[in-house]
mmCIF file of the C-alpha atoms, coordinates in Angstrom:
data_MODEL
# 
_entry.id   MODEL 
# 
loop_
_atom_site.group_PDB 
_atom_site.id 
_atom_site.type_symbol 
_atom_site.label_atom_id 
_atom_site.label_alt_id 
_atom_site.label_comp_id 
_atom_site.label_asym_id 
_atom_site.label_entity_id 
_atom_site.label_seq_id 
_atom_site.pdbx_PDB_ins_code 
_atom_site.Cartn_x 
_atom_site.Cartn_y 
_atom_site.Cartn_z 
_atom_site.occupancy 
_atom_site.B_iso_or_equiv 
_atom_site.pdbx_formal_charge 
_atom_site.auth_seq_id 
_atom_site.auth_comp_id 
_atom_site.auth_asym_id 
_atom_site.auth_atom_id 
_atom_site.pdbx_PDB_model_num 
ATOM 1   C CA . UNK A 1 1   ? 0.000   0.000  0.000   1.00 0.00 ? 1   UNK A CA 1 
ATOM 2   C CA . UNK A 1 2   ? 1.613   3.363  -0.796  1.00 0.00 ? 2   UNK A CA 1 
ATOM 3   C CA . UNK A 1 3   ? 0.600   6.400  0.978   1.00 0.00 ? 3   UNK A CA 1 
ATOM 4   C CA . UNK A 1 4   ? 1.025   10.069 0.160   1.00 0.00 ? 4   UNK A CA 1 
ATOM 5   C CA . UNK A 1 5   ? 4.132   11.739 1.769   1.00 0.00 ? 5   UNK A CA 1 
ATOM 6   C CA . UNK A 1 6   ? 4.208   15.453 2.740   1.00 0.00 ? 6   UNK A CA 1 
ATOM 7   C CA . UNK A 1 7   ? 4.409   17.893 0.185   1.00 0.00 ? 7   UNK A CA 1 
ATOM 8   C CA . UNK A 1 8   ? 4.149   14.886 -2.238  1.00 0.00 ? 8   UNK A CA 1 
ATOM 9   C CA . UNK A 1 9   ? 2.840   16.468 -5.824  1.00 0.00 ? 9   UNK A CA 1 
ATOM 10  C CA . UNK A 1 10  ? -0.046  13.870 -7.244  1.00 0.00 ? 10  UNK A CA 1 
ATOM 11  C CA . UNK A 1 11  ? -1.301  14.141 -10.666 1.00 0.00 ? 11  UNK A CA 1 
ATOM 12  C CA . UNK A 1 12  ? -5.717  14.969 -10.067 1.00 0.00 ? 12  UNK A CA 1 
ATOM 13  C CA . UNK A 1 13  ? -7.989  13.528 -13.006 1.00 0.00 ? 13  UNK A CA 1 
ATOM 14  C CA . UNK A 1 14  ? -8.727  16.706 -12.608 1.00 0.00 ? 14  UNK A CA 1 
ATOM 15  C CA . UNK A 1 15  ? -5.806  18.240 -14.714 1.00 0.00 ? 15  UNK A CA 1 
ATOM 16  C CA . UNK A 1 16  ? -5.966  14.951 -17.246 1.00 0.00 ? 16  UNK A CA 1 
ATOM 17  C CA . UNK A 1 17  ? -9.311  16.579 -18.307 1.00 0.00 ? 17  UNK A CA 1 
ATOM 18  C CA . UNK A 1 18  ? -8.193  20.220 -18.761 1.00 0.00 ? 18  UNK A CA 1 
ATOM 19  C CA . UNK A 1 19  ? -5.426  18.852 -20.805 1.00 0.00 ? 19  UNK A CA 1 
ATOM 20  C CA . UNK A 1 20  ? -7.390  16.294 -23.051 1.00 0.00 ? 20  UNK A CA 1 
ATOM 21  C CA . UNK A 1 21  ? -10.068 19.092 -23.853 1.00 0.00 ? 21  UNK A CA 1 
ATOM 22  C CA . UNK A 1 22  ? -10.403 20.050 -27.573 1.00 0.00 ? 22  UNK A CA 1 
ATOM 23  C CA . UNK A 1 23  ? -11.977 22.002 -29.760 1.00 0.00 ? 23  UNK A CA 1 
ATOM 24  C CA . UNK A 1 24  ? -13.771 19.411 -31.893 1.00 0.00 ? 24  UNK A CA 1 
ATOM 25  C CA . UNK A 1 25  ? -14.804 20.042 -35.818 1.00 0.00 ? 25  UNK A CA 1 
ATOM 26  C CA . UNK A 1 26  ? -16.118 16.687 -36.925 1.00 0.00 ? 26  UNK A CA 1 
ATOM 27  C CA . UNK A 1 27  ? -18.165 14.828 -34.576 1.00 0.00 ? 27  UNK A CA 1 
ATOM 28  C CA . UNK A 1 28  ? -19.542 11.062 -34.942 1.00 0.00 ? 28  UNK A CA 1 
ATOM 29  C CA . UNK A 1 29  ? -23.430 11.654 -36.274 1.00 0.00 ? 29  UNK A CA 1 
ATOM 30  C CA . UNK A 1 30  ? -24.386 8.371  -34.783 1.00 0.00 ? 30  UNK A CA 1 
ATOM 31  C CA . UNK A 1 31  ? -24.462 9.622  -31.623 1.00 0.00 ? 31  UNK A CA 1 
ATOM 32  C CA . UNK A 1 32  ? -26.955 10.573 -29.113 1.00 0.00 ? 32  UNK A CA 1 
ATOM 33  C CA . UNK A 1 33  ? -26.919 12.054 -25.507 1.00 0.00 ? 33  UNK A CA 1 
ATOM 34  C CA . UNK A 1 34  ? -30.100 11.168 -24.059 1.00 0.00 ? 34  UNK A CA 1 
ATOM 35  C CA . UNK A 1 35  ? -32.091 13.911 -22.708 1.00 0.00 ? 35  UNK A CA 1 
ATOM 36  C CA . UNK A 1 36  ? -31.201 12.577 -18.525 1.00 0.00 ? 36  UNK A CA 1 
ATOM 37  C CA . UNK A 1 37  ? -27.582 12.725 -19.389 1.00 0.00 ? 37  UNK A CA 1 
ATOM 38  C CA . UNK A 1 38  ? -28.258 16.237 -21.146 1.00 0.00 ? 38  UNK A CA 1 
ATOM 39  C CA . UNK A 1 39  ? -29.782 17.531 -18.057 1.00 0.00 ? 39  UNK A CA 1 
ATOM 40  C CA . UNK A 1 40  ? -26.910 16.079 -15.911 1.00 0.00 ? 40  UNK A CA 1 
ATOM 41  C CA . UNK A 1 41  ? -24.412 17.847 -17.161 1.00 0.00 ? 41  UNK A CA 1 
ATOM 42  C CA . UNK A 1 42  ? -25.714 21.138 -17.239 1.00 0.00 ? 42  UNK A CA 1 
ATOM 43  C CA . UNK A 1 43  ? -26.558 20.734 -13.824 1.00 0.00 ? 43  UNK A CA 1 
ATOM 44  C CA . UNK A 1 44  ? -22.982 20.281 -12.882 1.00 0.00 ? 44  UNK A CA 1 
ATOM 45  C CA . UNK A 1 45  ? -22.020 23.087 -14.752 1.00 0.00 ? 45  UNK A CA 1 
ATOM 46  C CA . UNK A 1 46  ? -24.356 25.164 -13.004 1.00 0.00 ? 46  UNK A CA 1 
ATOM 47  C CA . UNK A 1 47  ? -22.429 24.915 -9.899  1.00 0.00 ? 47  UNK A CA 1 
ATOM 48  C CA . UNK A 1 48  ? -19.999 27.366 -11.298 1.00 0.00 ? 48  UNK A CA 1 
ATOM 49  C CA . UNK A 1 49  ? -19.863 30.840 -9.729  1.00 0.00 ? 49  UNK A CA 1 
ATOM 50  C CA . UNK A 1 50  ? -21.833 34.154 -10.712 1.00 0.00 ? 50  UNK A CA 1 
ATOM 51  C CA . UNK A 1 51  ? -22.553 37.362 -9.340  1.00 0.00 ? 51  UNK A CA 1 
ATOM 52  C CA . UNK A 1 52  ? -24.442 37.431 -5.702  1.00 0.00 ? 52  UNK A CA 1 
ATOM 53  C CA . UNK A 1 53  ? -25.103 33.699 -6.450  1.00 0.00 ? 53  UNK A CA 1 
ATOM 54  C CA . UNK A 1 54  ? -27.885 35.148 -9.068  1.00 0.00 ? 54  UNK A CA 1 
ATOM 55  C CA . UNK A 1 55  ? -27.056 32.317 -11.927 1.00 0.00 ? 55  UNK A CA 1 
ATOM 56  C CA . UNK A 1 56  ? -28.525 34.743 -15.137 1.00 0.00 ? 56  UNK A CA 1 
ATOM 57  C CA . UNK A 1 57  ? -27.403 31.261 -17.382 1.00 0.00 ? 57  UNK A CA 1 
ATOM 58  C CA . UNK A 1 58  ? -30.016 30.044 -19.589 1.00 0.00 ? 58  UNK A CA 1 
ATOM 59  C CA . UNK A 1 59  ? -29.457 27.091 -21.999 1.00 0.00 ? 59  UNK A CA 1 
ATOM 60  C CA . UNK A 1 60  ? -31.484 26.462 -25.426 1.00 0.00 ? 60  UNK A CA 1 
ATOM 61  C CA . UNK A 1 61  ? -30.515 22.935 -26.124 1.00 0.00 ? 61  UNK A CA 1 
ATOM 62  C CA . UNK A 1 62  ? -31.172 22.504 -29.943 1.00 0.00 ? 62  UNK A CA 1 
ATOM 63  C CA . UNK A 1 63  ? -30.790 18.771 -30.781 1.00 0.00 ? 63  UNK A CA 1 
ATOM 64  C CA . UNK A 1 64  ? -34.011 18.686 -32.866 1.00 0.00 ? 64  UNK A CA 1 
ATOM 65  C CA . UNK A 1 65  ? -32.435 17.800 -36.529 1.00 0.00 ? 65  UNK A CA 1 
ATOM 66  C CA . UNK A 1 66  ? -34.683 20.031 -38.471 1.00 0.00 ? 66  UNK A CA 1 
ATOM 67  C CA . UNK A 1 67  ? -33.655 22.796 -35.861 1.00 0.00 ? 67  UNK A CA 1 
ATOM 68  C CA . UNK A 1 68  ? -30.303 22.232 -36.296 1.00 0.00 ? 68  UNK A CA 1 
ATOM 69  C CA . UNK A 1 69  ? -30.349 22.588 -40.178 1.00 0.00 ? 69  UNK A CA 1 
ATOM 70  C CA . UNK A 1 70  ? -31.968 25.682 -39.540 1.00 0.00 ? 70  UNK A CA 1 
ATOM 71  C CA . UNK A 1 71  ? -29.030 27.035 -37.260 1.00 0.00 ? 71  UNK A CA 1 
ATOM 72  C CA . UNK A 1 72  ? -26.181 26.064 -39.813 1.00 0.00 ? 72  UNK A CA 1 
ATOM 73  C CA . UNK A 1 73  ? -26.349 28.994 -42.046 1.00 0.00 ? 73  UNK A CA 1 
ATOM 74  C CA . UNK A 1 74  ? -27.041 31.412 -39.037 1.00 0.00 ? 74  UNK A CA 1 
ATOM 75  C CA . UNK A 1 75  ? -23.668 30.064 -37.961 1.00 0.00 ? 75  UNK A CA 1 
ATOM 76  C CA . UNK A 1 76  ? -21.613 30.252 -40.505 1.00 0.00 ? 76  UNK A CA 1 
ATOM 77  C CA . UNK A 1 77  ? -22.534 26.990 -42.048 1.00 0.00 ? 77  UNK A CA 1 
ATOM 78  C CA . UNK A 1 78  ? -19.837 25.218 -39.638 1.00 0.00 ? 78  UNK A CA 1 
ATOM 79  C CA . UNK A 1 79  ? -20.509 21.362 -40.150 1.00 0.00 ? 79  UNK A CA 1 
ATOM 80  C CA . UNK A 1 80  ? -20.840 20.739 -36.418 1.00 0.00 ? 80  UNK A CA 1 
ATOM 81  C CA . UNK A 1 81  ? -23.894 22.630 -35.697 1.00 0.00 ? 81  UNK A CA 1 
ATOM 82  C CA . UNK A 1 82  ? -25.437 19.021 -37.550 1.00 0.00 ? 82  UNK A CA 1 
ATOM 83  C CA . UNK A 1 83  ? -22.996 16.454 -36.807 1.00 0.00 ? 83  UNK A CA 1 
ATOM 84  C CA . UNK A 1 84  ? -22.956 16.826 -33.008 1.00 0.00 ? 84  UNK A CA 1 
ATOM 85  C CA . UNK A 1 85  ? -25.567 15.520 -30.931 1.00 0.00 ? 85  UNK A CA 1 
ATOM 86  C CA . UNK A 1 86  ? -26.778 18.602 -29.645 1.00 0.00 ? 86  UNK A CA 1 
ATOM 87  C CA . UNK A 1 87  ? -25.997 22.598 -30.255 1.00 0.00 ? 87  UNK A CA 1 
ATOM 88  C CA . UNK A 1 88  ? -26.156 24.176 -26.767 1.00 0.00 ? 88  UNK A CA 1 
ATOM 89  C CA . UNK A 1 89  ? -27.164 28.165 -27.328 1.00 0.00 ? 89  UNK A CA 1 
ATOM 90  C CA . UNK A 1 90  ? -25.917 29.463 -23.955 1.00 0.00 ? 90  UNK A CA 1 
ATOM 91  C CA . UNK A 1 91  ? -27.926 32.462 -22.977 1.00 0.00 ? 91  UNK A CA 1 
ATOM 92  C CA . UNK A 1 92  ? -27.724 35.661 -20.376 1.00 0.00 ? 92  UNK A CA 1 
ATOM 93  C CA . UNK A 1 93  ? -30.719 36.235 -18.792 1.00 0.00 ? 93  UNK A CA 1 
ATOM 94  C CA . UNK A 1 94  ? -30.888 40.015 -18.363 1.00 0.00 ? 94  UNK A CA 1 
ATOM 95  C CA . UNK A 1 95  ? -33.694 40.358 -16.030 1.00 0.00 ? 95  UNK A CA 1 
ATOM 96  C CA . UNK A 1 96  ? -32.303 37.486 -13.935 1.00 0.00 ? 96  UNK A CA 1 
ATOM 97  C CA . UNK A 1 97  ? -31.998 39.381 -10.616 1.00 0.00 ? 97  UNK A CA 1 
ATOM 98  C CA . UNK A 1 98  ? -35.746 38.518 -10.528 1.00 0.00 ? 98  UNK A CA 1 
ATOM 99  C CA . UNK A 1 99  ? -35.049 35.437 -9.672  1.00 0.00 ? 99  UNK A CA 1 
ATOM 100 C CA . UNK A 1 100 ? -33.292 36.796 -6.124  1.00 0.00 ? 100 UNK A CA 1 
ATOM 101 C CA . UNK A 1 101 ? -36.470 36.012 -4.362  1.00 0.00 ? 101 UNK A CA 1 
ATOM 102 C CA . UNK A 1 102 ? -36.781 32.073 -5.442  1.00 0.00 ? 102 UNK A CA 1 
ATOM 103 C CA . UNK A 1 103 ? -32.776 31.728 -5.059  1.00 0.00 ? 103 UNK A CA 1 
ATOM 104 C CA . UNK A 1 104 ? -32.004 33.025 -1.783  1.00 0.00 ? 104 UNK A CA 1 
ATOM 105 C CA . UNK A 1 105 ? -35.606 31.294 -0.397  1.00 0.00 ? 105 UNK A CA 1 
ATOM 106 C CA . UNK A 1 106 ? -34.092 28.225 -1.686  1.00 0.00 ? 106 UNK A CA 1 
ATOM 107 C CA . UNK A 1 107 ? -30.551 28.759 0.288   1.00 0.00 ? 107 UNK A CA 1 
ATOM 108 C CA . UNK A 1 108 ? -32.814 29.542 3.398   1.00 0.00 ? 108 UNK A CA 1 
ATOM 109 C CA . UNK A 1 109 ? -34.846 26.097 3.239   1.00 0.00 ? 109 UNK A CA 1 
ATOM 110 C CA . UNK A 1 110 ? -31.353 24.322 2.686   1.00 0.00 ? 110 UNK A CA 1 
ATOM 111 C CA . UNK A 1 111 ? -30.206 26.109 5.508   1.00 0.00 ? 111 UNK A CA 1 
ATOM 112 C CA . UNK A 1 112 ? -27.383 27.982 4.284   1.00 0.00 ? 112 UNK A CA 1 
ATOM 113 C CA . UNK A 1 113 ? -28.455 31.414 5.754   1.00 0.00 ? 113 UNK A CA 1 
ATOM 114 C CA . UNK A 1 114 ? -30.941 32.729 8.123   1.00 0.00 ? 114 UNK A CA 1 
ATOM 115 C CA . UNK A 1 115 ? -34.263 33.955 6.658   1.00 0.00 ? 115 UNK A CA 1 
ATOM 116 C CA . UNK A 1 116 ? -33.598 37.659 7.723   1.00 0.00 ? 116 UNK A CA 1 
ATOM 117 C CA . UNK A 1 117 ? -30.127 37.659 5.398   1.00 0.00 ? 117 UNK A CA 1 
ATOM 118 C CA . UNK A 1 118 ? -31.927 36.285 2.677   1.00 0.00 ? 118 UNK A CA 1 
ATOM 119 C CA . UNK A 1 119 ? -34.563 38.874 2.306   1.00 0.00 ? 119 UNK A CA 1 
ATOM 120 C CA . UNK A 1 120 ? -31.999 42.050 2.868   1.00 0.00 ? 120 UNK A CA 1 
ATOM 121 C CA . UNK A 1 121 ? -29.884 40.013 -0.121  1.00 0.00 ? 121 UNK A CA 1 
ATOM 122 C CA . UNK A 1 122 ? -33.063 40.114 -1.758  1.00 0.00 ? 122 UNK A CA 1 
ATOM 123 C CA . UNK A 1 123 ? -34.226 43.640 -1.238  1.00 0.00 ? 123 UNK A CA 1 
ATOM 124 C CA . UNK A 1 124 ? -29.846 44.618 -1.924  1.00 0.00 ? 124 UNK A CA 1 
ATOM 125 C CA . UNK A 1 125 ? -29.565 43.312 -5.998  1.00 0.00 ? 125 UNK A CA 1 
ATOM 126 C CA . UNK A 1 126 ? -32.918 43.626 -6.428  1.00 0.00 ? 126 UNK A CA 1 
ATOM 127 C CA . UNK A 1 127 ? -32.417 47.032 -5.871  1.00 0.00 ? 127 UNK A CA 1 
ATOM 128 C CA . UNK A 1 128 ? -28.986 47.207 -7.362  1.00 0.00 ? 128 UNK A CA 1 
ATOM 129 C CA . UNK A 1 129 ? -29.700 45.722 -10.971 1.00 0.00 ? 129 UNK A CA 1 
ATOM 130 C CA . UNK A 1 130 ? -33.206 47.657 -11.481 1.00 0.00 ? 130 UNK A CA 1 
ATOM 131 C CA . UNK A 1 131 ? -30.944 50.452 -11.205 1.00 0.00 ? 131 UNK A CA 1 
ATOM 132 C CA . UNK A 1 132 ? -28.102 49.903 -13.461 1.00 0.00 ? 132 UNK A CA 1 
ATOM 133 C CA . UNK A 1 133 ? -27.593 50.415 -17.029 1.00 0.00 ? 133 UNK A CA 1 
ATOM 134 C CA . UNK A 1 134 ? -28.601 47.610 -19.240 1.00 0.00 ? 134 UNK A CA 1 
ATOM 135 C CA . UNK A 1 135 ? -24.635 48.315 -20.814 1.00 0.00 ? 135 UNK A CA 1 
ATOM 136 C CA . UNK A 1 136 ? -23.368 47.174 -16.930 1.00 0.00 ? 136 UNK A CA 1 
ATOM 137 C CA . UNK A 1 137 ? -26.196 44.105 -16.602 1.00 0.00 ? 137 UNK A CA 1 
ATOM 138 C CA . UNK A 1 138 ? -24.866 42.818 -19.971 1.00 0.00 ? 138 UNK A CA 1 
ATOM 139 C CA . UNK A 1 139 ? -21.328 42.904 -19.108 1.00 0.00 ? 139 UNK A CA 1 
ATOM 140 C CA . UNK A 1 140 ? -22.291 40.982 -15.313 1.00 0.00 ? 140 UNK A CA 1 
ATOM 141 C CA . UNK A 1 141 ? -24.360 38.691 -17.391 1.00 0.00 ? 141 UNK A CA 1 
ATOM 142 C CA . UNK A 1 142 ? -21.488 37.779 -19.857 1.00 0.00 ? 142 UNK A CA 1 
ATOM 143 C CA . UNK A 1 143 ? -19.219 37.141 -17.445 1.00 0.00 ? 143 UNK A CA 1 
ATOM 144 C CA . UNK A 1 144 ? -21.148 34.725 -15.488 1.00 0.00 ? 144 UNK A CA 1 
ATOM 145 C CA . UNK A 1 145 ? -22.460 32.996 -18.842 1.00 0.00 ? 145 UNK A CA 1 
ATOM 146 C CA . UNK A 1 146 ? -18.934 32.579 -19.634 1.00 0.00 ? 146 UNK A CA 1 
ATOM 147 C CA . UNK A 1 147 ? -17.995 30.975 -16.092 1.00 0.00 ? 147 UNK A CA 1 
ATOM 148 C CA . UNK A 1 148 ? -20.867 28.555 -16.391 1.00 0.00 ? 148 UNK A CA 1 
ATOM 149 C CA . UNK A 1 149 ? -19.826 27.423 -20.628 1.00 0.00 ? 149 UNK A CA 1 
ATOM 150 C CA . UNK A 1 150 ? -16.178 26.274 -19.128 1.00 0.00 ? 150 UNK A CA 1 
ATOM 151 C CA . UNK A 1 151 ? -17.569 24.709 -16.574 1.00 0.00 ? 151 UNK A CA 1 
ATOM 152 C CA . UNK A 1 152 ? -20.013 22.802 -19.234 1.00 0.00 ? 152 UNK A CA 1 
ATOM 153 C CA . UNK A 1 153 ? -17.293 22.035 -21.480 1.00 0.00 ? 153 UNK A CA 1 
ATOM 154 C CA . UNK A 1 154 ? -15.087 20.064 -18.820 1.00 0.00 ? 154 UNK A CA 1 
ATOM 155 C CA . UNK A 1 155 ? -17.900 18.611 -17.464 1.00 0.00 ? 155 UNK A CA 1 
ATOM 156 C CA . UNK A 1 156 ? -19.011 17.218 -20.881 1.00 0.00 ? 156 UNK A CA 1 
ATOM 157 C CA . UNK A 1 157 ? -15.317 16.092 -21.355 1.00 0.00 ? 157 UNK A CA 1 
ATOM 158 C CA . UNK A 1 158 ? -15.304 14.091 -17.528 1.00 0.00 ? 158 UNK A CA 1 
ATOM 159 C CA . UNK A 1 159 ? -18.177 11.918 -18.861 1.00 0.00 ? 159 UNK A CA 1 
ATOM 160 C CA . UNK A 1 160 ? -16.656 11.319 -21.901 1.00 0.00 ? 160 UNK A CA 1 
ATOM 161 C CA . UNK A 1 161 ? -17.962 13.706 -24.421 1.00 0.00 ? 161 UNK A CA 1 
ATOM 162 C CA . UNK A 1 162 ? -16.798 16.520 -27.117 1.00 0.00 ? 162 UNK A CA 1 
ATOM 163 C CA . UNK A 1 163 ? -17.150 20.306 -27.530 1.00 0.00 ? 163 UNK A CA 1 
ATOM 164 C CA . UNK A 1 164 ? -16.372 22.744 -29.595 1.00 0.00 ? 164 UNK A CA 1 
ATOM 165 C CA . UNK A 1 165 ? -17.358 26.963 -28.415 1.00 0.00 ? 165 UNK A CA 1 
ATOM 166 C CA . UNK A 1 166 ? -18.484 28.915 -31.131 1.00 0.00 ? 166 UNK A CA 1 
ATOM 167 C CA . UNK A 1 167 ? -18.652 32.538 -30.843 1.00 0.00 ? 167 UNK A CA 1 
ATOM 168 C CA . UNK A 1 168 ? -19.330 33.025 -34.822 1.00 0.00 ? 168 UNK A CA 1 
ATOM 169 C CA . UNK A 1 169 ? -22.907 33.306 -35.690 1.00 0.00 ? 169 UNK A CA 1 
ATOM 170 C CA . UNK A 1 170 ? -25.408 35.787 -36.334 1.00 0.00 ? 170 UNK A CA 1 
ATOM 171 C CA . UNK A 1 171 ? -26.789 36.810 -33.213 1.00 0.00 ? 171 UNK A CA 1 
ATOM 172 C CA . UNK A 1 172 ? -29.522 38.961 -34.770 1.00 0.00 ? 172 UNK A CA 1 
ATOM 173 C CA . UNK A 1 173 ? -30.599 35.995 -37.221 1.00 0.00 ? 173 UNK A CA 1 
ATOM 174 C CA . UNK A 1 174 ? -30.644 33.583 -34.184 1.00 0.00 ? 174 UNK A CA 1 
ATOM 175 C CA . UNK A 1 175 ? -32.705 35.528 -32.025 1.00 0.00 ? 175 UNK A CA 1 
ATOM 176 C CA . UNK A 1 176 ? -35.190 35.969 -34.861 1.00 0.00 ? 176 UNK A CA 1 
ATOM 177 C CA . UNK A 1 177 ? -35.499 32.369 -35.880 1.00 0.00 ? 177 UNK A CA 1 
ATOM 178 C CA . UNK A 1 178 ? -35.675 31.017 -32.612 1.00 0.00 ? 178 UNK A CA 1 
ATOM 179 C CA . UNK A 1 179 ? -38.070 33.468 -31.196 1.00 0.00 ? 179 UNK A CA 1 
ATOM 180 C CA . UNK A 1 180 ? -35.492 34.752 -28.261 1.00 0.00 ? 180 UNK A CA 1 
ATOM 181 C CA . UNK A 1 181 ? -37.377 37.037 -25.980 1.00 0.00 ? 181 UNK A CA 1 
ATOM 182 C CA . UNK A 1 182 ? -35.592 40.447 -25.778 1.00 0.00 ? 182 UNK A CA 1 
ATOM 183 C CA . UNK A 1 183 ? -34.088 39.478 -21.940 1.00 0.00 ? 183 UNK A CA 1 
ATOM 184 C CA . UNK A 1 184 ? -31.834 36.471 -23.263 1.00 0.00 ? 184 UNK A CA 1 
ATOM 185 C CA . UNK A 1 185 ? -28.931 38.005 -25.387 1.00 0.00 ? 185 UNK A CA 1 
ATOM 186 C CA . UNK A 1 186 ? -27.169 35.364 -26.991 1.00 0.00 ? 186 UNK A CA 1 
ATOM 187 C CA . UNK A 1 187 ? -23.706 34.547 -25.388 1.00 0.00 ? 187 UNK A CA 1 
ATOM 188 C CA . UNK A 1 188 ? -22.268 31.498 -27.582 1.00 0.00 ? 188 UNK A CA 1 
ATOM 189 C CA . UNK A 1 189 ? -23.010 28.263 -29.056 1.00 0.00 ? 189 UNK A CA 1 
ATOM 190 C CA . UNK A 1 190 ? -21.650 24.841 -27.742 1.00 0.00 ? 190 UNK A CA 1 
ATOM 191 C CA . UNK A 1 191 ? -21.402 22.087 -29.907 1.00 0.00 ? 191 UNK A CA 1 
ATOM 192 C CA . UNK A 1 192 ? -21.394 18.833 -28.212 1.00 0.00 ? 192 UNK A CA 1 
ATOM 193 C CA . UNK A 1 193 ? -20.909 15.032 -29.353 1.00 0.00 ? 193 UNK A CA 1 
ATOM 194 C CA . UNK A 1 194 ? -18.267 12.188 -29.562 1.00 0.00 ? 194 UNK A CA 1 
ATOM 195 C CA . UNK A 1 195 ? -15.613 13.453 -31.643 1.00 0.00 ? 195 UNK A CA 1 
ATOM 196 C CA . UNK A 1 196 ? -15.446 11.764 -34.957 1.00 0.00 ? 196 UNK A CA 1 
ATOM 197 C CA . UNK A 1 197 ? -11.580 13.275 -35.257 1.00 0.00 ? 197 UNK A CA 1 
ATOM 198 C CA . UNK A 1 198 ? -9.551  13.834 -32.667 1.00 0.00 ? 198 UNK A CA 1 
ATOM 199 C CA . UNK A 1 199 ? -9.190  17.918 -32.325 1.00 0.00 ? 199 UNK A CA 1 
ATOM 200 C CA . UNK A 1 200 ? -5.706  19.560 -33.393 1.00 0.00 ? 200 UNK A CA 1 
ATOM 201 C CA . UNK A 1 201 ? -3.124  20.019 -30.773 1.00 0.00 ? 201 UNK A CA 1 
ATOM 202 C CA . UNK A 1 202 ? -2.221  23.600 -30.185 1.00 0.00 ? 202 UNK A CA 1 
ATOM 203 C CA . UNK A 1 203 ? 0.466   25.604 -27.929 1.00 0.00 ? 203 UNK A CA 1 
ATOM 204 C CA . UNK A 1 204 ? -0.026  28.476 -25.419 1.00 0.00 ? 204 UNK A CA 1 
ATOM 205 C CA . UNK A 1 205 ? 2.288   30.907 -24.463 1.00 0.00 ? 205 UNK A CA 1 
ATOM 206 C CA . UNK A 1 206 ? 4.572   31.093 -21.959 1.00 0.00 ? 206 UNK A CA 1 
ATOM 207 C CA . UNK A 1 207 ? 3.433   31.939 -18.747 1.00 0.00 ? 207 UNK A CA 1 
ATOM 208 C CA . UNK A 1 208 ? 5.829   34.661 -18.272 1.00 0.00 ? 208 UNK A CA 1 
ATOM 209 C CA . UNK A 1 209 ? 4.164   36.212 -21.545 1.00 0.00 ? 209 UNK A CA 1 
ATOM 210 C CA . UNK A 1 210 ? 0.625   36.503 -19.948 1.00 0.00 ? 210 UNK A CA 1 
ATOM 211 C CA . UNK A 1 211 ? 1.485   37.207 -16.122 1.00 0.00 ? 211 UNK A CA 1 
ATOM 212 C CA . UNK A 1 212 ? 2.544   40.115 -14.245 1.00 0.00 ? 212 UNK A CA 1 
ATOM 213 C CA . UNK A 1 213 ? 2.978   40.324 -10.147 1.00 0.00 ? 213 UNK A CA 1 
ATOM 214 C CA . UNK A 1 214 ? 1.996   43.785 -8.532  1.00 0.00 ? 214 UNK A CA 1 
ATOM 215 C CA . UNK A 1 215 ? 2.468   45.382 -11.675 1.00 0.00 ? 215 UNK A CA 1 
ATOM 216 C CA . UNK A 1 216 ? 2.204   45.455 -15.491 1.00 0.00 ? 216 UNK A CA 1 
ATOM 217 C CA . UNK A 1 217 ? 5.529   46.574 -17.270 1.00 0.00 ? 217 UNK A CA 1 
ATOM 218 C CA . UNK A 1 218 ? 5.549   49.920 -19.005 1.00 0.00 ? 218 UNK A CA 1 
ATOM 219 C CA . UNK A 1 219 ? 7.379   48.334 -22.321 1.00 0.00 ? 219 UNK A CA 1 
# 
């Protein structure tokens, strides 16, 4: 039996998962993710992190066929949008701080925080986003939509499945054909599937390119 020393480095699944991740272009059309599984993962990507715990995420999961013929010249015609088993549409909720009420009353009957907390929370962002420019909601909103469509894509790859982000479509085209109400603004589209190819291989830069301590250099 071997144990684990102090100060003893072990590799986590974990990191096996950020590293096999790819951007996939071709995905296996025979495949299926059944509805359950569907749900599952996009409930463990929900446990990501967003503003005052407010979760403005909303997911259009498109893995109707016909639908999906419709998206692929609203996104560019990319072959993926048909040969994956689903086309997530990940969506920012702008109006949802209105949700405060049901969130926080959930967190109080789970008993995470007394009742009294969760109605000044309430009363706080409710009062907070009302008030702000839809420019500064957006920007909160797209933030937290992008937390939560990382957190779907390793997900997806821990139970064995494919993704590809794609931030090239016609977001004005979209929200017309698929009758978007005005308070979801369209965020990106996730392909997902077994990969049919394996996705290319591609380098980063050096961490010493990308990260500064206390201060960014003037050259």
């Amino acid at each position: 039996m071997s144990f684990v020393q102090p100060n003893q480095k072990v590799e986590q699944p974990f990191f096996n998962i950020i590293q096999d991740r790819r951007s996939i272009r071709y995905f296996d059309t025979e495949v299926m993710i059944p509805r359950e599984e569907m749900k599952e993962i996009l409930q463990q990507a929900t446990l990501a992190p967003s503003g005052a715990n407010l979760q403005p995420w909303r997911f259009l999961v498109i893995d109707s066929q016909e639908l999906k013929q419709k998206l692929l010249p609203i996104a560019n015609s990319q072959q993926q949008v048909i040969e994956a088993s689903a086309v997530i549409a990940v969506l920012g909720d702008l109006e949802g701080y209105t949700l405060a009420e049901k969130i926080y009353g959930m967190a109080v009957d789970a008993g995470y925080m007394p009742e009294e907390t969760a109605k000044s929370f309430v009363e706080r962002y409710q009062r907070l986003f009302a008030g702000m420019s839809q420019e500064n909601v957006l920007r909160k909103v797209l933030i937290d939509s992008g937390l939560v469509s990382m957190q779907l894509m390793l997900v997806a790859r821990a139970k064995g499945y494919d993704t590809v982000p794609m931030g090239g479509f016609d977001q004005t085209k979209f929200v017309e054909a698929f009758d978007i109400p005005e308070r979801y603004a369209p965020v990106m589209l996730i392909a997902i599937g077994k990969a049919a190819k394996p996705g290319h291989r591609t380098v980063r830069l050096p961490i010493e390119d990308v990260t500064f301590f206390n201060e960014i250099p003037k050259a």
